[in-house]
LOZARO-233073 format. One record per residue (C-alpha): x, y, z. Coordinates in pm, whole numbers, plus 50000, padded with zeros to 5 digits. Layout:
XYZ ...
% end
This chain:
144123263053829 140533262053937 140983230154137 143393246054312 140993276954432 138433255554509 140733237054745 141833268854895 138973283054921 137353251855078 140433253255325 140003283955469 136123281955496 136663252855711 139573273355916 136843299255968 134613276856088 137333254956323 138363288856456 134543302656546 133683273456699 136643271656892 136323302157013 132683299257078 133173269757305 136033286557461 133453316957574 130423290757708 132783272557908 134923304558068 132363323858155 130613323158507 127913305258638 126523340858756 126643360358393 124703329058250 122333325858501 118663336058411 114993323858577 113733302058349 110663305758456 110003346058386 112083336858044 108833312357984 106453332958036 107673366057870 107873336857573 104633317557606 101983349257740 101843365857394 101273333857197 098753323657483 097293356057414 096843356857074 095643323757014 092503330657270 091863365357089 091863357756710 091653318056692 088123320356550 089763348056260 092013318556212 089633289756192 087593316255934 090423323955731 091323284455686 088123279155586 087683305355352 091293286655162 090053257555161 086563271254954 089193295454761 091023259054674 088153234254644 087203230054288 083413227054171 080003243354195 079043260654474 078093226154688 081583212554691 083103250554788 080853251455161 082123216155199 085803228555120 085193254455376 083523232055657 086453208255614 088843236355592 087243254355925 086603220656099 090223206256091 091583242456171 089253246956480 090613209256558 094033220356556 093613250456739 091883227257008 094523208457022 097233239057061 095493252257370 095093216157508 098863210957464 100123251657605 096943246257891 095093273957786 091663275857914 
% end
């Protein structure tokens, strides 16, 4: 008996899913050039502006923030805490080097 739901149940899951897709594909490949046209280029920017944005007004909160976890998460006397937090701070200013070196940001 419960073989028999789970094989029915399993059945129509996989209808569902035949049927969605199916009709999904059916949609992308009807539908005009013109209604799916778009400038990629504005769609980029109204993406990428607000990330370029924040990450040139608050990266140093970040790089602070990172630092303060990794003294928060270093374990010791106070010595091996600052050097939790320079570690912490220097590889997140690193990365956040290296994220406006990869987007361009100046």
């Amino acid at each position: 008996m419960n073989n028999d739901r789970i094989k029915q149940g399993t059945t129509q899951s996989f209808g569902k899913s035949l049927i969605s897709g199916a009709l999904a594909g059916f949609l992308l490949t009807v539908l005009p050039i013109e209604v799916m046209a778009f400038d990629l280029d504005a769609a980029g920017k109204a993406i990428t502006d607000p990330v370029v944005k924040f990450i040139n007004d608050y990266w140093p909160a970040g790089v602070m923030a990172v630092g303060s976890g990794g003294a928060i998460a270093a374990q010791g006397d106070l010595r091996t805490r600052a050097i939790g937090f320079g570690v912490g701070a220097g590889l997140a200013g690193l990365v956040m080097v290296g994220v406006k070196i990869g987007l361009g940001i100046k």
